[in-house]
C-alpha positions in Angstrom: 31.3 -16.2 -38.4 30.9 -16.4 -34.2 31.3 -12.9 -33.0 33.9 -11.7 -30.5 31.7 -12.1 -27.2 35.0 -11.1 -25.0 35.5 -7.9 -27.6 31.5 -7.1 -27.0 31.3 -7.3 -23.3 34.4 -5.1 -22.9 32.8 -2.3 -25.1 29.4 -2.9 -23.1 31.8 -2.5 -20.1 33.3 0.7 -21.1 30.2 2.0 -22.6 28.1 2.1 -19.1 31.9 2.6 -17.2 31.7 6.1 -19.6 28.0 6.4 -19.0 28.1 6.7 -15.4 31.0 8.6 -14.9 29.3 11.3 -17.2 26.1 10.6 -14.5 28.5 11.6 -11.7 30.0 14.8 -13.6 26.6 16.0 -14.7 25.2 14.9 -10.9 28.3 17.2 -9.4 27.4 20.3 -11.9 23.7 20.4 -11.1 24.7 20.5 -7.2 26.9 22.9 -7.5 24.5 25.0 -9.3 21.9 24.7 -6.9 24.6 25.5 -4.3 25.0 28.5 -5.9 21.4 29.4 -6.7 20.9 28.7 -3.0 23.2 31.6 -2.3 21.4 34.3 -4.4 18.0 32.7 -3.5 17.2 29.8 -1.2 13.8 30.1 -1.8 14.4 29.7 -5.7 16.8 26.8 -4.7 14.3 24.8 -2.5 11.0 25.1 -5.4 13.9 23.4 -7.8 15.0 21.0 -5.6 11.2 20.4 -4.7 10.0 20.4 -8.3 12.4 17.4 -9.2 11.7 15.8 -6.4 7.7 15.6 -7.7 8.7 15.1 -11.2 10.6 12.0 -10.0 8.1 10.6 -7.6 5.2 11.0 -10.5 7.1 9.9 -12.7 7.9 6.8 -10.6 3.9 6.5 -10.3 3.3 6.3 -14.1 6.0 3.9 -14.6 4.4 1.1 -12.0 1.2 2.1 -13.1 1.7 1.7 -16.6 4.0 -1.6 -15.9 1.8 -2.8 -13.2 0.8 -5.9 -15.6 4.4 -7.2 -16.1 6.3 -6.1 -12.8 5.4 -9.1 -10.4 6.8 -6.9 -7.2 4.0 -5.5 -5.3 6.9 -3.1 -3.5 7.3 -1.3 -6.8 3.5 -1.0 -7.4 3.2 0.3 -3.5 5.4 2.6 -4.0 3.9 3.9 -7.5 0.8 4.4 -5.4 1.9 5.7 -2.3 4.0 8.5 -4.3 1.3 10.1 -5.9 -0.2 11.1 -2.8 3.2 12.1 -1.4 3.7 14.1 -4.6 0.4 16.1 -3.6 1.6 16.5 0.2 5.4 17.6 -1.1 3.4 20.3 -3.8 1.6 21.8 -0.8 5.4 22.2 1.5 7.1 24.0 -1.4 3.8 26.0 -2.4 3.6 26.8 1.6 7.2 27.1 2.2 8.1 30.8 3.9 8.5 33.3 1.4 6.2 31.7 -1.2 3.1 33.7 -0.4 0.6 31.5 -1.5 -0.8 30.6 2.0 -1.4 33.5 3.5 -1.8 34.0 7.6 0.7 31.3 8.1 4.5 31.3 8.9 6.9 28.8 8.5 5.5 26.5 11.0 2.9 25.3 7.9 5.6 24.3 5.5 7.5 22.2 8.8 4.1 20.5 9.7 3.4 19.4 6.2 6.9 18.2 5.4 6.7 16.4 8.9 3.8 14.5 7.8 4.8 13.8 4.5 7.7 12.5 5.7 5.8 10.1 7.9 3.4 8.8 5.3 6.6 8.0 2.8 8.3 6.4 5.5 5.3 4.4 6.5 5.1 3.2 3.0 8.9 1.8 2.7 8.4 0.2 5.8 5.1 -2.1 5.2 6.4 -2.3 0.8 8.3 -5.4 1.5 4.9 -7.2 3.3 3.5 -6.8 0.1 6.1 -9.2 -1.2 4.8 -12.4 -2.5 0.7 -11.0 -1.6 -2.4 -10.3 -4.0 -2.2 -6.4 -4.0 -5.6 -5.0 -3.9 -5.3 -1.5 -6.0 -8.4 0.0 -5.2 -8.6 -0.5 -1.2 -4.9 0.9 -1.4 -5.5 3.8 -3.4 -8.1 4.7 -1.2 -6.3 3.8 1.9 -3.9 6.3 0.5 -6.6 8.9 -0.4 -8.2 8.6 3.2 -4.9 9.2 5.4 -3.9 12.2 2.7 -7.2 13.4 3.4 -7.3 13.2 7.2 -3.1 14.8 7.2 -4.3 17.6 5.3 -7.5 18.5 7.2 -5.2 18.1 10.4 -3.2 21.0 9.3 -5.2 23.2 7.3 -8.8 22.8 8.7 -9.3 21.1 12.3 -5.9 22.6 13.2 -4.8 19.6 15.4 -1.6 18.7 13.9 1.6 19.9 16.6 3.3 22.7 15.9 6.9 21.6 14.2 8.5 25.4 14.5 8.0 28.1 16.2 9.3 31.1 14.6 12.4 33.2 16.8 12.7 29.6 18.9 13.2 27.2 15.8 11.9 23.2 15.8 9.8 21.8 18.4 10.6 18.7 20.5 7.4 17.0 18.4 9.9 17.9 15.2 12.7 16.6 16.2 11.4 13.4 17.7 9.4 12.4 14.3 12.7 13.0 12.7 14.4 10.2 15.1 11.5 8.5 14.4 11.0 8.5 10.9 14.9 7.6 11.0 14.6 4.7 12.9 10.9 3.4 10.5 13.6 3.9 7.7 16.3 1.8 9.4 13.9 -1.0 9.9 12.3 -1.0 6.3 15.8 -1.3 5.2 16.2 -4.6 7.5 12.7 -6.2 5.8 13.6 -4.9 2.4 17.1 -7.4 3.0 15.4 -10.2 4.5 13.3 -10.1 1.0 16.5 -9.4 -1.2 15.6 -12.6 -3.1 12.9 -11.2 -4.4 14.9 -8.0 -5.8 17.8 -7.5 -8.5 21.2 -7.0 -6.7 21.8 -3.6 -8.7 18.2 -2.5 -7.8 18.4 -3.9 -3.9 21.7 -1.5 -3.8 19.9 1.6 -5.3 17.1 1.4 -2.5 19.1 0.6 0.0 21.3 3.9 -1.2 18.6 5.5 -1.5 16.9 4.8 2.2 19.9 5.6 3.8 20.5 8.6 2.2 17.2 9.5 3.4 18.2 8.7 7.1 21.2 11.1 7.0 18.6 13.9 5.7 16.5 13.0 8.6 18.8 13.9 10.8 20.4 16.9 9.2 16.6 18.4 9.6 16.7 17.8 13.3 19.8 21.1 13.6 18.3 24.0 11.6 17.1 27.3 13.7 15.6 28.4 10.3 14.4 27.4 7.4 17.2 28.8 5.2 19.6 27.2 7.4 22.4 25.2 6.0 21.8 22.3 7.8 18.3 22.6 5.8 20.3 23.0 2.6 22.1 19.8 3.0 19.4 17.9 4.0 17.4 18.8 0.4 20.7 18.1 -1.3 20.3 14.5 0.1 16.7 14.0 -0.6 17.3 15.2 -4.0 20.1 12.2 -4.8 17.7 9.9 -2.9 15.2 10.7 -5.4 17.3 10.5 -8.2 18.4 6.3 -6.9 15.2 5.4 -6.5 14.4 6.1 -9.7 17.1 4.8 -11.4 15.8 1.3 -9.1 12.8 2.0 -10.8 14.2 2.3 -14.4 16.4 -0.9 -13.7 13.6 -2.5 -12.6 11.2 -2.1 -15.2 13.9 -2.3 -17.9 15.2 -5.6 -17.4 10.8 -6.6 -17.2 10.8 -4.8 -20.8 14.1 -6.4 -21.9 12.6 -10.3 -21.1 9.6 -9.7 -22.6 11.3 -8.3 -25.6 13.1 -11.6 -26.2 
């Protein structure tokens, strides 16, 4: 008997139609409860927001680790490598941010400088990922590449003290700040141009996640470039963005790897 292959790709259809409309409800709720969290306690709201954010990155670093053998896009194994080290940067913002009181003698200029130069080494990464493309990755001079610019941000801020102030508390962000926002925008626009001049090399589904995903990031750029503190709400929005970027890029993660697992399946 030949199955219905019409009556099987409409259920398929309504199936992940079903699927992601639930993603977008449950996506809506968990906003809205952060909103709401953020008014009772912003400080509570921005460890959450933080904490998913390095779940998702470390998790996107043991999935192209572990699938490192079968995923023949360097960009995906960059990024697995660069985000452990950015997961390590964004635990040392929330653990610093104002309020926390795990750093003490600091104020809020040491959460700023830290997400500053996170920010930098993440958008550094998207934009040299697509040279990768196509090139014999070398894991262990770019895991130490990685380890040695960590290194030399964190000793900047903590240690030799060298790193320019991002905010000044009672004035707000620097000039320095605001620039590397602009400027981390623009790194962004441009790895989005190389990522599409390498779209052959990605799956259209996955290509449209990053691209979300970078652009969302661009918009959160910017929104850091308004707050006078850092409970502002200009703040607030800006971690509501990262946190959906987050979220794309690792669904273009789980695509990605899936469809790998689904080939070598059959």
């Amino acid at each position: 008997m030949v199955p219905d292959t019409d009556n099987s790709d409409n259920i398929n259809q309504n199936t992940n139609g079903y699927i992601k409309f639930t993603e977008v409800i449950l996506g809506v709720a968990i906003l809205l409860g952060l909103y709401i969290i953020s008014t009772y306690s912003y400080l509570l709201f921005h460890s959450l927001v933080e904490t998913f954010g390095i779940v998702v990155i470390v998790s996107i670093s043991i999935i192209a680790w572990h699938s490192r053998r079968f995923i023949d896009n360097n960009y995906f194994i960059l990024l697995g490598i660069a985000y452990l080290f950015i997961a390590v940067m964004t635990l040392l913002h929330t653990l610093a941010y104002k309020g926390m009181g795990v750093f003490t003698g600091y104020d809020a200029n040491l959460p700023t400088q830290l997400w500053i130069a996170t920010r930098y080494l993440e958008s550094v990464t998207f934009l040299i990922a697509p040279l990768f493309i196509g090139r014999k990755l070398k894991m262990n001079i770019i895991f130490s590449g990685y380890a040695i610019v960590t290194g030399i941000l964190i000793a900047s801020i903590f240690y030799w003290n060298i790193f320019p102030d991002c905010f000044i508390e009672g004035v707000g962000l620097t000039a320095f700040k605001k620039l590397s926002e602009y400027v981390i925008s623009l790194v962004l626009l441009f790895s989005i141009y190389l990522l599409l001049q390498k779209r052959i090399n990605f799956d259209k589904e996955v290509l449209y996640l990053l691209i979300a995903a970078l652009m969302l990031n661009v918009f959160a750029e910017l929104a850091f470039t308004f707050y006078i503190s850092v409970y502002g709400f200009s703040n607030l929005v800006g971690h509501f963005l990262r946190l959906i970027s987050f979220y794309l890029i690792y669904k273009a993660f789980i695509e990605k790897t899936r469809a790998k697992h689904y080939v070598l399946l059959f």
